[in-house]
N, C-alpha and C positions, 0 to 999 in steps of 0.2 A: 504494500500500500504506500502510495505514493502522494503526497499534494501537492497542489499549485492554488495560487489565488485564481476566484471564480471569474473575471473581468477576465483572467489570461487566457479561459478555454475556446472563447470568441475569438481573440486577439491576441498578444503574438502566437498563440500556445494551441490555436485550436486545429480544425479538422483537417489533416494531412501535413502539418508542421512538427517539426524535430522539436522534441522539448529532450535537455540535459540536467539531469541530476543525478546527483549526487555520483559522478560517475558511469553515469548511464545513460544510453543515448533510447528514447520512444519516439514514436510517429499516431498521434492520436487519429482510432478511426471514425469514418465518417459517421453520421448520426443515426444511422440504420442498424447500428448496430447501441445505439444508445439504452438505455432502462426507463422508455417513454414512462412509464406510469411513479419512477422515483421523478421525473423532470416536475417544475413548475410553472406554470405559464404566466404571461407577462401579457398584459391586454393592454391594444395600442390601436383602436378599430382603425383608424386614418392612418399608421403605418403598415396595417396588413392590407389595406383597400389597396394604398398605393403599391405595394410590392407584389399583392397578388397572391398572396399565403391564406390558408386558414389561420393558423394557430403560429403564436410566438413562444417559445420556452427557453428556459435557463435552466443550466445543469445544478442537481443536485448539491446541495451547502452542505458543508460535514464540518464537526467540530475541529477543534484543535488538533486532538488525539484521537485519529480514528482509530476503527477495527474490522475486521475481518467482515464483520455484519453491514460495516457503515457502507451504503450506495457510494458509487463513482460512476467512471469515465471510462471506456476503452482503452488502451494505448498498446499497442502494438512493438514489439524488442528491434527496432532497427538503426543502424544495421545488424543482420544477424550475424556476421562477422565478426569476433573478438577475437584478442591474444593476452597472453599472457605477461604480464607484467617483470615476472620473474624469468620463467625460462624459454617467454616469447615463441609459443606452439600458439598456434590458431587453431580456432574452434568454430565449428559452426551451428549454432545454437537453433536451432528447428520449433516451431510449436509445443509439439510433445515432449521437447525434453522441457520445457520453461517452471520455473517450479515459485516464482513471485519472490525470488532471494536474488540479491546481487549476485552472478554467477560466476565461479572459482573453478579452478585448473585443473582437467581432470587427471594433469600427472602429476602438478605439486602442490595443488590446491592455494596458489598462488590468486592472486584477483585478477582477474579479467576485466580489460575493457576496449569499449566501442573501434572499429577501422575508423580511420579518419576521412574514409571517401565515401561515398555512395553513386549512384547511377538516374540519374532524371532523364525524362523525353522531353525534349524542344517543343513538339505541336499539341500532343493531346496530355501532358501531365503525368504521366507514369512514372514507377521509384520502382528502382529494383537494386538488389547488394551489386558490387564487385563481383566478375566471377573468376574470381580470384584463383582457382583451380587453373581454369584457362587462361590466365594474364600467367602462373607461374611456368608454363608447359607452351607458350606460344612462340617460343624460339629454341626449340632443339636443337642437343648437338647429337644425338644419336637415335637407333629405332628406339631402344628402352623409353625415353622421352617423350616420343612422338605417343607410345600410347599411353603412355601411362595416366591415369587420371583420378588418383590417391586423394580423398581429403585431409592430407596429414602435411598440413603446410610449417613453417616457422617464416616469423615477421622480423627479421634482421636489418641490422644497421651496420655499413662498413667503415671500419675505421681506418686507418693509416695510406687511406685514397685520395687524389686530390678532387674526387666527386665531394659536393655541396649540395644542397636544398634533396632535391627525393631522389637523386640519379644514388646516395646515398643508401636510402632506404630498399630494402630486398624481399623481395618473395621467394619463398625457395622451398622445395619439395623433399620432404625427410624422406623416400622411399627413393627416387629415381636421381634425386641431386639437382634438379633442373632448377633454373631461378631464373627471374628478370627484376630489374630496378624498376623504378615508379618514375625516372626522367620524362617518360613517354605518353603516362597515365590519363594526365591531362589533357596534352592535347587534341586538337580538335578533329574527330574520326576515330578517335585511336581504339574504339572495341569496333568499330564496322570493318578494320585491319585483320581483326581476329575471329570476322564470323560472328560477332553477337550482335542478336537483337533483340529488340524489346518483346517483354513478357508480357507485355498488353493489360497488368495489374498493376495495382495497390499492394503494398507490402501486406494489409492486413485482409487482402482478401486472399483466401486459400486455392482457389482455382484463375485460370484466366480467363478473362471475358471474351477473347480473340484474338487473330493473329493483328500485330499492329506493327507497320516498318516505320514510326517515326525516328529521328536523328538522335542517338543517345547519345548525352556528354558524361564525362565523371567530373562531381566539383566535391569538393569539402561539404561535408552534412553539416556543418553551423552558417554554412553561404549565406546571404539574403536571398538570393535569388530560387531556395529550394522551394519554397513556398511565399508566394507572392497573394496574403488573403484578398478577398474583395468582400467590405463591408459598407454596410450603410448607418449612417448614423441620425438620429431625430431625435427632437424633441417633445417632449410631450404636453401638447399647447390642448385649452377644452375645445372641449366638441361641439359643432350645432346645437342649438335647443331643439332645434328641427331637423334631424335627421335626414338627410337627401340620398334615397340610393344611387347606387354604382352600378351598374350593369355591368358596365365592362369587368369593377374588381371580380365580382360576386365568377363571371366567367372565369377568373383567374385563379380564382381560389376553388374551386369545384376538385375534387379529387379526377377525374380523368381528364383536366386538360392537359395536363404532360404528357401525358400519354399521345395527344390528336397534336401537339406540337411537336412530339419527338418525331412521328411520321404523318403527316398532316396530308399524303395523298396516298396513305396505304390503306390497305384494303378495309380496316378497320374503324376507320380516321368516318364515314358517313353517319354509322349508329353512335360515333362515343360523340358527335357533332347532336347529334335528336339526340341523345339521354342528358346531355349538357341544357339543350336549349331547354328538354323539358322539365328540367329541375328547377332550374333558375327564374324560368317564366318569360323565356322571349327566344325571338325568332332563330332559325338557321345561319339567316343568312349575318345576322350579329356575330352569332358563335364564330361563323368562320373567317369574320372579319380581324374580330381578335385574334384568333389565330395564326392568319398571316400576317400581322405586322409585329408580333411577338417572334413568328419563325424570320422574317428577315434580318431582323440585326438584333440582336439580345443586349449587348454595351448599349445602344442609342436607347431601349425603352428600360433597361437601368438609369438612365442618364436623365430620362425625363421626368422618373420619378422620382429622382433627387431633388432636380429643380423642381418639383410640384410640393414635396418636402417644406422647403425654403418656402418659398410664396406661402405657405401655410401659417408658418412661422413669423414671418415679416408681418402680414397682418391680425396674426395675434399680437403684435408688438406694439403693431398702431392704434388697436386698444387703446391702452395704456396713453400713448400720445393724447388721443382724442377724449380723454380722461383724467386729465392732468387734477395732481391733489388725490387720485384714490388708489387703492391695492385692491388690485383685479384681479381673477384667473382662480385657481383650483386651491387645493394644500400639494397639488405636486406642481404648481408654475402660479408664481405668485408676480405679480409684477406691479410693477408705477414708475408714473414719468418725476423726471425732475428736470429744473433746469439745467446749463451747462454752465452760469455762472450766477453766483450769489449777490446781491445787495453788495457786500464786501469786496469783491473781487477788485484787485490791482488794475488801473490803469494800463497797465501792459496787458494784459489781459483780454481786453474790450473788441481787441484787433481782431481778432478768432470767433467772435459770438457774431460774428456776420456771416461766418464760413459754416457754423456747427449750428447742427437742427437739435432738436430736444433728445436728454440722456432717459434712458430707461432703464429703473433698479430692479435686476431679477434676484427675490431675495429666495426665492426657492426654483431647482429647477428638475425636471428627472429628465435622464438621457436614456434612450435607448439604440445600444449598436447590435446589429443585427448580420449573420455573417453565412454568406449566398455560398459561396465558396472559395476556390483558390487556382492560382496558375503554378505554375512550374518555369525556370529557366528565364522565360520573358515574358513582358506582358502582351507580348503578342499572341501569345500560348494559347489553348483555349479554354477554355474557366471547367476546371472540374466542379461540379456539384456537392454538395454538402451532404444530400442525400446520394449512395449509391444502390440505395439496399430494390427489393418490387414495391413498385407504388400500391400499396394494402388500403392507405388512409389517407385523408385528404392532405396535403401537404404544408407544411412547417418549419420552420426554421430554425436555428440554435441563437439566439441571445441573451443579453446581461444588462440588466439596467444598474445607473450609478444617480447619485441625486446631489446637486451643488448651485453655484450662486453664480450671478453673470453682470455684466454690467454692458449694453446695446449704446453704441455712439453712433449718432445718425450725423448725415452732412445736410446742408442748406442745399435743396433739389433745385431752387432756381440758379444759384449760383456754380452747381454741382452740371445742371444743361449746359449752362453758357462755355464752360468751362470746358465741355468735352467736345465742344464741335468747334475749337481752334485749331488750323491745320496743323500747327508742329505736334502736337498735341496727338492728332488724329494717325498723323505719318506716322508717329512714334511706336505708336501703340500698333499700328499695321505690320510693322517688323516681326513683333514679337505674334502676332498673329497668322504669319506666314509659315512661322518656327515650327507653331503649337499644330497648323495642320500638316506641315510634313514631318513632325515627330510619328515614331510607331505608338509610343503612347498618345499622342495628342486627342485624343477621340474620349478620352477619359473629362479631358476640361471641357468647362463650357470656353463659350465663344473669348478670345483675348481682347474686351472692349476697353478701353480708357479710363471707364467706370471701375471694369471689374481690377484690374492692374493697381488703380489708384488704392482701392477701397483695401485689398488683399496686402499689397504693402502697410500701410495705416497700419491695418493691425497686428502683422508683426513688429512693427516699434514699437507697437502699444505693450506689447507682449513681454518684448524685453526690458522697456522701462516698468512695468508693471509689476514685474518678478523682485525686484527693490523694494516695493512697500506693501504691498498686497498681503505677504506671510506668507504665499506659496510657489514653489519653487519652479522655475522656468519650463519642466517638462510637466509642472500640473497645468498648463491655461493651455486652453484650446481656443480656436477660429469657428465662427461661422460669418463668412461673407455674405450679401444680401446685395446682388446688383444687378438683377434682372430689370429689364426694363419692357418690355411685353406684355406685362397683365396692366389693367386699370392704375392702380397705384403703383408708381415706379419706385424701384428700390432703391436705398442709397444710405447705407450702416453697415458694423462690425459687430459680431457681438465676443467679449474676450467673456469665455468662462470656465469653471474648472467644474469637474464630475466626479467624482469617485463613489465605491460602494460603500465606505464607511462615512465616520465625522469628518474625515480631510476635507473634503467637498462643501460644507455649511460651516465653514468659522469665520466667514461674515466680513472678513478682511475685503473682498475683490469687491461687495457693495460699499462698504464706506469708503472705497480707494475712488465709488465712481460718484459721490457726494460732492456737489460745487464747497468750496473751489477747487479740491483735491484732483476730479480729473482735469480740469484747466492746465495745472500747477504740470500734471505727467503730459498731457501733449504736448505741449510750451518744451518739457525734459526731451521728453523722444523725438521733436522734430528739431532740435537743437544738437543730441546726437546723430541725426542722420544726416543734418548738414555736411560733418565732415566726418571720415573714414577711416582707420588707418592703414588701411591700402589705396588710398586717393595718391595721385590722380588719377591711376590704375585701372581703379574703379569705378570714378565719378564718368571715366571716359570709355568704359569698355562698351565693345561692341557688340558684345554675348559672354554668358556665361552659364554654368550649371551644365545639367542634363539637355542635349540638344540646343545649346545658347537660348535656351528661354529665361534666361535673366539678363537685364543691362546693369544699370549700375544698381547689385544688391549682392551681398558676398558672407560671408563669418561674420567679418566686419562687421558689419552695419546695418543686413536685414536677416539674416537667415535665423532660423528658431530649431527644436526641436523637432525633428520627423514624427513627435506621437501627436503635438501641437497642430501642424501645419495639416490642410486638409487637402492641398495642392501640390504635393511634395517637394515643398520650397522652391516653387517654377512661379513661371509670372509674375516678377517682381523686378520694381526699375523705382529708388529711391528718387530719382528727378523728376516725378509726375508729381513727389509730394512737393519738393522744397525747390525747386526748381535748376534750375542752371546757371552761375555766374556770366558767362560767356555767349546765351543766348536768351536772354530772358523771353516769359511767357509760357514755361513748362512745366512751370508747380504750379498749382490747385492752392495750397498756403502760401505762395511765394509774395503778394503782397501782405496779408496777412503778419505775416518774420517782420517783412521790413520795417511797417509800421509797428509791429510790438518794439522794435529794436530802438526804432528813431524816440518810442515812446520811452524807455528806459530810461535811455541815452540824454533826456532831456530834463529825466528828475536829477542825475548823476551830475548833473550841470547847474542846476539852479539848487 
């Protein structure tokens, strides 16, 4: 028996990702094979409409001290590959031998632990060990060699060679003598060299699903890139007093529409289309409309229902705006407007309350993330499922809710319009818009507007000057950007807030940080550090940067935040949209704003 924290089984730790401890390398499996009736559900009617689930659940909580009796998790022994510590024999640990103990050396009972590689597929997701049998036997120098094909390996290191990094490291066969270094392991082809292909499985599923030739790499099992999850994350804002059906969800969430999307013109696909429509209470030709625009691209109606997410949110937000003076919302999202500046506020100060729209205190918030699946290799990959198991029951998801405080900075929309339809402005932002569609990932972002650039920067300064007085620490605050601009009320705010499943998340710190004149005081901070750099003028001038150059001037330095924080994976971001340009004015959004806070300073210092 093993633990982790329950947040981790969604994320980083959940379905098809390596988790390490205590010397031991697992791969948890997917949710079909979970203890549905130990699970608990987590009700979010507007994030299951929008995702197209019946049901949300969270894994089982266990005490401190578990036992034998206490419910868990699946996780599966991978890789099943170990050696020995002491007299470095490898072993290969099988199902049937597994006994739920750290497992010791069957010649010197020495401890055993994990290979350091494992085997991914590039296009469809697959994990399979080394086969290490055939990497030690794939260069013969004699017949004996040629067949031999012993599981009796040893994992060696050579000494007094001038081999370095894995040309070092040996495979080597106690029965015929045969060995090869690991120099080769890595590179790219190097088992399609020896005749292996992929096992068309999951480590924890016992059988294969079918023959599959995709490109197998071997990388390190702690890579980032073994598991790449895809999660959604909401918040959980009240519901209509009038409930409005969904047709389309109500389609989506039906237990046999996976089934008419996974083959939507096979023979099948006409009756599970009538048993759909007539469950639900509406026509064919509905059902099969949903249908196909779910089988054409699956990332774009992930994507929409992100941004339909947000818009939910936003104007639960504006609630509050349009309510100023009251606490609105639930006991799980509590909210109110406040100003951005007090009665008292500093004359340097005054310059900013023309550019900033009204603050909103979330003094209560509940998160829920939600976790569809995972890629492998790259995000090009294709999304394995979170469910592999037969569709029995209508379909569900594995998530974790956490509950915390936020504080929503909107910008002045008229001044926020004016502002984004200045050409340099417009140029700018078209660059990085060019990046975002010819990245492999770029289909993940919404569109690179000036708006959203602007808005997504902001709040990581906000984030890092925030981490200073707030009380929690720079990988507790997270992003939600808001800058749609398409439905009725256009968007134009950040919201910085932290989540977690215990008290971390309510100590109250990140609301009174957003109390005039406190947040004044942190913008005034954070767009004053993002003035200058210390990799200017490096940076202030670069012409790409990050992943795919979808960043200008934004680096460590100056914008970059924590990967758990950022909801963009610190793409899209150009500190010059906020503060503008020495050298070309007209490209900050705050740039008169500074000026006049500065000149206002600058003239108390003086009289």
């Amino acid at each position: 028996m093993r633990t982790t924290r329950l947040s981790q089984t969604v994320s980083p730790f959940g379905v098809g990702a390596v988790l390490d401890i205590l010397g031991e390398s697992l791969m948890a499996a997917d949710i079909s094979r979970w203890p549905i009736e130990r699970t608990h559900l987590i009700t979010s009617r507007r994030l299951q409409e929008r995702l197209g689930v019946a049901e949300l659940r969270t894994p089982p909580s266990v005490p401190s001290y578990p036992s034998k009796n206490t419910p868990g998790l699946p996780y599966e022994r991978f890789p099943s590959w170990l050696f020995c510590q002491d007299c470095r024999r490898m072993q290969r640990l099988r199902h049937h031998d597994e006994t739920g103990e750290p497992p010791v050396c069957r010649q010197c009972t020495g401890p055993m632990v994990p290979m350091r590689f494992i085997v991914v597929g590039t296009e469809r997701g697959h994990a399979m060990d080394v086969p290490w049998v055939r990497w030690a036997h794939s260069e013969p120098s004699n017949e004996d060699q040629r067949r031999c094909r012993v599981e009796d390996l040893l994992f060696l290191t050579r000494t007094g060679t001038s081999s370095e990094g894995l040309g070092s490291l040996v495979v080597r066969c106690v029965t015929c003598r045969a060995e090869r270094d690991l120099s080769d392991l890595t590179a790219r082809g190097s088992l399609s060299r020896i005749n292996v292909r992929c096992n068309g499985a999951q480590p924890w599923q016992r059988t294969s699903v079918g023959s599959c030739n995709e490109r197998l790499e071997v990388v390190q099992r702690g890579a980032t890139n073994v598991t790449l999850s895809e999660t959604t994350t909401a918040l959980d804002i009240p519901e209509p007093e009038v409930p409005v059906r969904d047709d389309e969800a109500e389609i989506r969430q039906h237990k046999n529409f996976e089934d008419v999307q996974s083959a939507p013109t096979g023979p099948f696909a006409p009756t599970l289309i009538q048993m759909i429509a007539n469950d639900v209470g509406v026509s064919t030709e509905l059902v099969q409309r949903v249908v196909s625009s779910s089988a054409a691209d699956p990332d774009q109606e992930m994507k929409a229902a992100r941004e339909g997410l947000l818009t939910d949110e936003w104007q639960a937000f504006r609630q509050a705006i349009e309510n100023p003076g009251e606490v609105l919302g639930t006991p799980t999202f509590r909210v109110s407007a406040t100003p951005f500046l007090g009665p008292d506020a500093p004359d340097a100060f005054t310059a900013l309350d023309a550019t900033v729209g009204p603050v909103v205190l979330a003094h209560r918030l509940r998160e829920i993330r939600v976790l569809h699946g995972f890629r492998r290799y790259d995000l090009d990959a294709d999304l394995v499922d979170a469910d592999l198991g037969p569709r029995g029951r209508a379909r569900w998801l594995p998530a974790v809710e956490s509950f915390g405080e936020g504080v929503l900075l909107t910008l002045d929309e008229a001044k926020l319009a004016d502002w984004e339809r200045r050409d340099p402005v417009i140029e700018r932002a078209r660059g990085l818009e060019r990046r975002r569609r010819d990245s492999p990932i770029g289909s993940r972002f919404t569109e690179a507007t000036p708006r959203l650039i602007l808005l997504h920067t902001l709040a990581h300064i906000l984030m890092r000057q925030l981490a200073f007085s707030c009380g929690y620490s720079a990988a507790s605050l997270r992003e939600r950007v808001y800058a749609a601009t398409g439905g009725a009320s256009p968007e134009s705010g950040v919201l910085i807030y932290t989540a977690a499943g215990d008290a971390e998340g309510t100590l109250g710190g990140l609301v009174r940080q957003g109390e005039a004149p406190r947040l004044a005081r942190t913008l005034v901070s954070a767009l004053e550090a993002a003035a200058w750099c210390s990799s200017d003028p490096l940076c202030r001038s670069s012409r790409g940067q990050g992943m795919g150059s979808m960043n200008l001037a934004a680096c460590h330095g100056c914008c970059l935040v924590s990967e758990t924080s950022c909801e963009r994976g610190n793409l899209l971001l150009d500190r010059i949209l906020l503060i503008g340009d020495v050298h070309t004015p007209g490209y900050g959004f705050f740039e008169e704003a500074i000026a006049s806070a500065q000149l206002t300073a600058a003239s108390h210092v003086t009289d």
